[in-house]
N, C-alpha and C positions, 0 to 999 in steps of 0.2 A: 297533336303537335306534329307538325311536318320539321324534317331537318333539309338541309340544305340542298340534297340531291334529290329531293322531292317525296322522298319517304313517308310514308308514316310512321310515328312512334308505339310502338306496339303496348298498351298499357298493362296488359296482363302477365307480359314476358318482365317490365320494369316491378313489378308490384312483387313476382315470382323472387327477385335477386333479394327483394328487403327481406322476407322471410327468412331468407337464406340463412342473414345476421351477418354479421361483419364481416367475420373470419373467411367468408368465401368470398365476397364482393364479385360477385358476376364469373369471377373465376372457374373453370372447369378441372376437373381431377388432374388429368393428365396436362393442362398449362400450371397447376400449382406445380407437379412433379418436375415437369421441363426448367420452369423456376429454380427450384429448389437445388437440380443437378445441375445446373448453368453454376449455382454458388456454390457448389461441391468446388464445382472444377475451376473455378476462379480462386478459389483457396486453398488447393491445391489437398483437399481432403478426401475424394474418390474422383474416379473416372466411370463414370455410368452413363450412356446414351439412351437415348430410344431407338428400337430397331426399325430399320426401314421396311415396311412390305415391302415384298419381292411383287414386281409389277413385269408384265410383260406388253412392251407398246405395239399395238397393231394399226395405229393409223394417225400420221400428223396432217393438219391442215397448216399452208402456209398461204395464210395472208398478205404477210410483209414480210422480208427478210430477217426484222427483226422482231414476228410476232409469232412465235410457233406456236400452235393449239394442237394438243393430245386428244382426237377425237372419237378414240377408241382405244379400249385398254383391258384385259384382264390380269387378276393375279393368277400368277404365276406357282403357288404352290401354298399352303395355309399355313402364315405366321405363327411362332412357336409365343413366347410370352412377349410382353410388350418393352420391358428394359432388361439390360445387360450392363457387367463394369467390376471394375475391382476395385475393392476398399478392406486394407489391411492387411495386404497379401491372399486375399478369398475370392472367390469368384461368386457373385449377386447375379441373380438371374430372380425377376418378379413380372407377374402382370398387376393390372390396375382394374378394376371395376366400378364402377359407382350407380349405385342404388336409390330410387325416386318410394321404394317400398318401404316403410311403418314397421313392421313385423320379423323380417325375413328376406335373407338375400336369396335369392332362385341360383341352384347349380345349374342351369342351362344358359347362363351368362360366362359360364366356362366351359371352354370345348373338351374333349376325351384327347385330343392329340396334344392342347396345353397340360393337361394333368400328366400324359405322359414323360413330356419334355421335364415338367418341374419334378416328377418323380426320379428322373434320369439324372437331374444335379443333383437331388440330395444323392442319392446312392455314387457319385463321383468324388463327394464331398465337398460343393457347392452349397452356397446359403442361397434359398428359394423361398419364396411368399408370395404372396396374393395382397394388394393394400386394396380396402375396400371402405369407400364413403357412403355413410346415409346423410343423403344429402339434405333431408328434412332434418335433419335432426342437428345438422352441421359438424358430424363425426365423421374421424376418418382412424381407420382399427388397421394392424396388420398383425396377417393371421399366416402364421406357420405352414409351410405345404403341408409338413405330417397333418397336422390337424383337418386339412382343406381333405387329405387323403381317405381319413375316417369317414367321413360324411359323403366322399366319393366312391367309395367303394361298396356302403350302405344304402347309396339309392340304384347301386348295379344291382343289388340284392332285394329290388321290387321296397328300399324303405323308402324315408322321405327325401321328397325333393328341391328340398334347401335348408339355411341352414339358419337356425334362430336368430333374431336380432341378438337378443339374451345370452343364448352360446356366446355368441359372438363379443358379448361385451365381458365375458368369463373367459375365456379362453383366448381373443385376441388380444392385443396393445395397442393402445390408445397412442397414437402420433398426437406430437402436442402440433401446432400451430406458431411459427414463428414468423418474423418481419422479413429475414433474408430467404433461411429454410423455409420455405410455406408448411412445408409436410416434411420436416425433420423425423424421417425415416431410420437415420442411420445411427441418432437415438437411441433407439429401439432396439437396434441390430447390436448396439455396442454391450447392452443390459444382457442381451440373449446369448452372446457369444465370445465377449471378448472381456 
């Protein structure tokens, strides 16, 4: 099938979203989340963004005066987790992951300077976590920093290097799935803390 701008329809990318099952509909983790804290903040129930990478521009091209193109760019310094915000007078600081793996989330999807960061809010007294989708599976778990911490600090110690689906379904929390919240996280956070 061709669409309009001459495309092709890519059938194995379309056949990929049915598997998915409803609950994702094409959707990507981090557009549920964006979702999800658009309706935070339209309801006036948190203030959470996503953080911008720190970008530094080294080269525009000008086409047209009204067509700038970025033609060169590095970051500027390695992004700490992926959202920030406060809900309930706390300070939430998380990243987002999502997983195409069966078995097992790989810790090398999370950097040593994101571990540091999130270990630096808990010890402030900041609520911190990791939310992590199998996206076969069309689950989406949020897992504790402490917890993320144990498993991180055992593959510094030559253990293993990720962390069981299994673990993961014992010891994380299952984010349910709703129509506004996509990924009503804060669910979860209210069970855990408040």
């Amino acid at each position: 099938m061709n669409y309009p701008n001459g495309q092709r329809k890519n059938k194995s990318a379309s056949h990929t979203n049915v598997r998915l099952g409803y609950g994702n509909r094409g959707m990507t983790l981090e557009e549920d989340i964006n979702a999800t804290n658009q309706f935070y903040l339209d309801t006036d129930k948190a203030i959470i963004h996503k953080k911008p990478t720190p970008v530094q521009i080294v080269k525009v091209n000008y086409p047209r005066r009204s067509a700038a193109k970025i033609t060169e760019a590095y970051f500027k310094q390695a992004s700490t987790t992926d959202y920030n915000g406060v809900y309930r007078n706390r300070y939430i600081d998380f990243e987002v992951k999502d997983t195409k793996n069966k078995t097992l989330f790989p810790l090398a999807n999370v950097h040593e300077h994101q571990v540091k960061h999130m270990e630096s809010i808990i010890r402030h007294g900041g609520i911190s976590f990791i939310i992590i989708r199998f996206s076969l599976y069309n689950e989406t778990y949020l897992l504790k920093t402490e917890a993320l911490l144990a498993y991180w600090y055992n593959m510094k110690k030559n253990g293993r290097k990720s962390i069981p689906y299994e673990n993961i379904k014992l010891e994380g929390y299952v984010i349910p799935f709703k129509y506004q919240a996509r990924v009503d996280y804060l669910s979860v956070i209210d069970q855990l803390y408040f």
